[in-house]
Biotite code that builds the C-alpha atoms (Angstrom):
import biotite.structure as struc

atoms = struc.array([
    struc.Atom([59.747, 85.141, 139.783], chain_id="A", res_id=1, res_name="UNK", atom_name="CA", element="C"),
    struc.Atom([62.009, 83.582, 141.995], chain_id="A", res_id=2, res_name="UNK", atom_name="CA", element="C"),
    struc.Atom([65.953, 83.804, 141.820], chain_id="A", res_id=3, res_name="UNK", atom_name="CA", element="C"),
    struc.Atom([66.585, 80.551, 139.601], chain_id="A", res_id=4, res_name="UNK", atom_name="CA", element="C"),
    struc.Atom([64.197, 82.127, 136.714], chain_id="A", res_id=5, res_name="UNK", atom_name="CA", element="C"),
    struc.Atom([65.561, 85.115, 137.098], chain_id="A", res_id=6, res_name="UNK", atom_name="CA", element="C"),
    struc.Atom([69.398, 83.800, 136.815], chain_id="A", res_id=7, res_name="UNK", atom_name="CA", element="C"),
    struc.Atom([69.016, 81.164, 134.231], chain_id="A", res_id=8, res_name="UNK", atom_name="CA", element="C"),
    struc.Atom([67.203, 84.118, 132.049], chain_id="A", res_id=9, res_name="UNK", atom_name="CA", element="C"),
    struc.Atom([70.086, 86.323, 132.555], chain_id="A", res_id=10, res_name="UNK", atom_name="CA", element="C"),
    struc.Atom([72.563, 83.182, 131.346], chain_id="A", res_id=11, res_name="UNK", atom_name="CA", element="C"),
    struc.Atom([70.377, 82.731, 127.853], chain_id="A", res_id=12, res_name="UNK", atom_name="CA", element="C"),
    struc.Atom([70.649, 86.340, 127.524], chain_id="A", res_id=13, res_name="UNK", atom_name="CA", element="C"),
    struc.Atom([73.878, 86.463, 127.448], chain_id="A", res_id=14, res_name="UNK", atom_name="CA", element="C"),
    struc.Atom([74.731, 83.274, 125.479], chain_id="A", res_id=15, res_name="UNK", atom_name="CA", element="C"),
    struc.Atom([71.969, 84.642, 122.994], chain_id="A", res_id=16, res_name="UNK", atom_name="CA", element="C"),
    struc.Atom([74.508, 87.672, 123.036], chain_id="A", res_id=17, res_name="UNK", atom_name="CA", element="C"),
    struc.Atom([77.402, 85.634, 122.592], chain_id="A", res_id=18, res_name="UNK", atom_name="CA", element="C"),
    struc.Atom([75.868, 83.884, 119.530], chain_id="A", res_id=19, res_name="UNK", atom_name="CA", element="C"),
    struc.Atom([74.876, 87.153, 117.675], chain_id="A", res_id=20, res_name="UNK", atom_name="CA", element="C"),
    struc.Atom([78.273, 88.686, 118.684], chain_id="A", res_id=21, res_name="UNK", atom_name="CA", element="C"),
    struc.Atom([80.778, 85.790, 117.173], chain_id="A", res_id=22, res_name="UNK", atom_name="CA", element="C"),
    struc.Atom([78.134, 85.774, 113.855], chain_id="A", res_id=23, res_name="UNK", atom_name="CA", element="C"),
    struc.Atom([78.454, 89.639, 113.045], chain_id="A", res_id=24, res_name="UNK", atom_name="CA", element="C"),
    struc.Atom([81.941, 89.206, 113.644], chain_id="A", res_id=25, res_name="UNK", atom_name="CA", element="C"),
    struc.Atom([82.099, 86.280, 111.036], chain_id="A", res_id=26, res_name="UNK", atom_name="CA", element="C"),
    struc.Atom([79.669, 88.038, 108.835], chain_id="A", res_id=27, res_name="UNK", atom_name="CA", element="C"),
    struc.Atom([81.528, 91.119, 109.040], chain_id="A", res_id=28, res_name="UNK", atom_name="CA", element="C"),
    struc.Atom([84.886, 89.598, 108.452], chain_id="A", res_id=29, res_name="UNK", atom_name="CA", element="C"),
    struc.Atom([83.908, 87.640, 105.208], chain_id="A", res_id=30, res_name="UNK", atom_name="CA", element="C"),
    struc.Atom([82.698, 91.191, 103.832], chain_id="A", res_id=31, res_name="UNK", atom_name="CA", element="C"),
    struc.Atom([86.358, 92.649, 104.330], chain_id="A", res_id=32, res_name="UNK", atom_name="CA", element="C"),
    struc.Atom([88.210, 89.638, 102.786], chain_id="A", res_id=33, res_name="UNK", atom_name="CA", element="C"),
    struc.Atom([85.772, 90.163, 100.242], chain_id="A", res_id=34, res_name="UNK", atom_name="CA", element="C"),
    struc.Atom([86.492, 94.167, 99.655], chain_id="A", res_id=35, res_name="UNK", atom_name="CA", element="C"),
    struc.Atom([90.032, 93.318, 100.637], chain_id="A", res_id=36, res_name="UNK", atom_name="CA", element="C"),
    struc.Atom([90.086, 91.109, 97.477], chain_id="A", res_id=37, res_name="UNK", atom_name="CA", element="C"),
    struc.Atom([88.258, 92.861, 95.571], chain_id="A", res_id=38, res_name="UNK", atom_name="CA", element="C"),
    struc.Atom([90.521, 96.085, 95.811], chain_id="A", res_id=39, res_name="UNK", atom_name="CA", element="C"),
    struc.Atom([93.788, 93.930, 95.689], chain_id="A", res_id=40, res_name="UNK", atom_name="CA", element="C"),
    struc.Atom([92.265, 92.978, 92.384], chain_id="A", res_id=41, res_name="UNK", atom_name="CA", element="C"),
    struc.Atom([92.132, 95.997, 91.206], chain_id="A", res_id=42, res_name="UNK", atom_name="CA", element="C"),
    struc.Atom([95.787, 97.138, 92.656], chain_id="A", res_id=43, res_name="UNK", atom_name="CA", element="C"),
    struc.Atom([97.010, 94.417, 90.229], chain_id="A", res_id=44, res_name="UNK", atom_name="CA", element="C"),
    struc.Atom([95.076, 95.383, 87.477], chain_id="A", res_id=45, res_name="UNK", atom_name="CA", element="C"),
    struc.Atom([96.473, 98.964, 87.732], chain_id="A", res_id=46, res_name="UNK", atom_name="CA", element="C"),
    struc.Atom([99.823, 97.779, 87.905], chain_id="A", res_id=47, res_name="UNK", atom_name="CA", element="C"),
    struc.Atom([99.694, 95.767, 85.139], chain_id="A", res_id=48, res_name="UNK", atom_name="CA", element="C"),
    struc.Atom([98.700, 98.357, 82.837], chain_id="A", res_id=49, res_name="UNK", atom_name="CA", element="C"),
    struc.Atom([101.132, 100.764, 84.437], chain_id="A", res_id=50, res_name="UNK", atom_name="CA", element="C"),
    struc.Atom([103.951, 97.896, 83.385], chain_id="A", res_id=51, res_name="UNK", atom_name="CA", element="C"),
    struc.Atom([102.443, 97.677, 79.841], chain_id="A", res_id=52, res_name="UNK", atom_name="CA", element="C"),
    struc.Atom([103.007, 101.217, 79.180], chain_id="A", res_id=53, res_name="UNK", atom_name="CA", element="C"),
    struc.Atom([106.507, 101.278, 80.919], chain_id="A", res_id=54, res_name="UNK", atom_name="CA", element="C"),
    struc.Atom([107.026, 98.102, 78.231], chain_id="A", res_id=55, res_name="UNK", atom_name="CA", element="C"),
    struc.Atom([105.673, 100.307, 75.636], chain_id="A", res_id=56, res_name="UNK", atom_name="CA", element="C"),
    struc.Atom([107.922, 103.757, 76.536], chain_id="A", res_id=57, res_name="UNK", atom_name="CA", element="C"),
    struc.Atom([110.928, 101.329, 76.583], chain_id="A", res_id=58, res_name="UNK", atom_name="CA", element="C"),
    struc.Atom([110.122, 99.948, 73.001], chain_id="A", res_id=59, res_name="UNK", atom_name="CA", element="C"),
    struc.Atom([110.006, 103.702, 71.518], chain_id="A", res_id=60, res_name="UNK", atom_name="CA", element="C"),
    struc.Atom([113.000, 104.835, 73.338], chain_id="A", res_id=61, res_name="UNK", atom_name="CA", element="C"),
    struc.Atom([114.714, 101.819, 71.530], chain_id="A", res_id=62, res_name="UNK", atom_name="CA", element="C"),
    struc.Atom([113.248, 102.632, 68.393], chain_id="A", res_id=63, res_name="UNK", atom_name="CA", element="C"),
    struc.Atom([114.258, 106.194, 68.748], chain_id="A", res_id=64, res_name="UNK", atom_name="CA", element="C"),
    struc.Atom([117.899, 105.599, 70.416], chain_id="A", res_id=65, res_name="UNK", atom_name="CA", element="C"),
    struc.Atom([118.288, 103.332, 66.888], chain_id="A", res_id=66, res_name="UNK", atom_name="CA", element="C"),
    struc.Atom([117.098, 106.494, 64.739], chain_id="A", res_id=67, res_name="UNK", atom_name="CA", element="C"),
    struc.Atom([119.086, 108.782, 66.303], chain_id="A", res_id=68, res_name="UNK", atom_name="CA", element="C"),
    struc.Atom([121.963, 106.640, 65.989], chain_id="A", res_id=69, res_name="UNK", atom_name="CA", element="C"),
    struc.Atom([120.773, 105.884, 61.854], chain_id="A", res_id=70, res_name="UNK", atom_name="CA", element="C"),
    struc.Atom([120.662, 109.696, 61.324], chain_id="A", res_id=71, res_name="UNK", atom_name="CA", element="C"),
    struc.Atom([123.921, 110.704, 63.373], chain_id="A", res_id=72, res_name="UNK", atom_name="CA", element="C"),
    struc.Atom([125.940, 108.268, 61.075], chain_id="A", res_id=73, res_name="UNK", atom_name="CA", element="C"),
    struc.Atom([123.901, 109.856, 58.102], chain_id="A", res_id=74, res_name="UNK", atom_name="CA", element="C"),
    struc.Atom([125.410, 113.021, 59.119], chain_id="A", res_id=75, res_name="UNK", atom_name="CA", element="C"),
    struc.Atom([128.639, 112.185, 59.790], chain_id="A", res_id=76, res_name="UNK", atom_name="CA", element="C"),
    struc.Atom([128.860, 110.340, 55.600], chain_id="A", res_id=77, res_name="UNK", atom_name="CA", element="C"),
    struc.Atom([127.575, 113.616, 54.413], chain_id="A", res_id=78, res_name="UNK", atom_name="CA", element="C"),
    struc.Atom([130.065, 115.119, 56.153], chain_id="A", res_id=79, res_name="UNK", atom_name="CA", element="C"),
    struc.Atom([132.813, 113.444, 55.212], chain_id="A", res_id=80, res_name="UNK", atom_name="CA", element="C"),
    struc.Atom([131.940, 113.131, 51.354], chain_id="A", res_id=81, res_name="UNK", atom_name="CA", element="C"),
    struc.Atom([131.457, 117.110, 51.270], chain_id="A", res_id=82, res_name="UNK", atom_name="CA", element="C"),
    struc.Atom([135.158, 117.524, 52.588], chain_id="A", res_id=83, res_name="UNK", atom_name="CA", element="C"),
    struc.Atom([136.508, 114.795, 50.690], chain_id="A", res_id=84, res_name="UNK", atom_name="CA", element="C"),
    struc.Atom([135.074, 116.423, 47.310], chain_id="A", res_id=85, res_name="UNK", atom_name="CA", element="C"),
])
């Protein structure tokens, strides 16, 4: 083989490895956008519920605040009427 054969070889070898390279990189990428989404996705999700539950403690602490509040007063009638009587 003479020197041209041998160089011009060499040069599709390495644009061949070029080519490869740059489409695992691209193939690669897509897969972690992909799992990046995917788990982002699923971050949300969690976070979502974790809000509806935080909704849902508020709404009993309400309800309870306003029972407490019903049964102090109760107290405090029943009080009054017994020294009253």
């Amino acid at each position: 083989m003479d020197s041209q054969t041998v160089a011009l070889i060499g040069i599709l070898c390495t644009v061949l490895g070029a080519v490869i390279g740059v489409l695992s990189y691209n193939r690669n990428r897509d897969k972690d956008v992909k799992s990046d989404a995917s788990d982002s996705a699923v971050i949300r999700t969690k976070l979502d519920n974790i809000n509806s539950g935080v909704e849902s403690i508020r709404i009993d602490i309400k309800a309870q605040e306003m029972r407490v509040t019903d049964l102090s007063e109760r107290v405090i009638r029943g009080g009054i009427n017994k020294t009253s009587a």
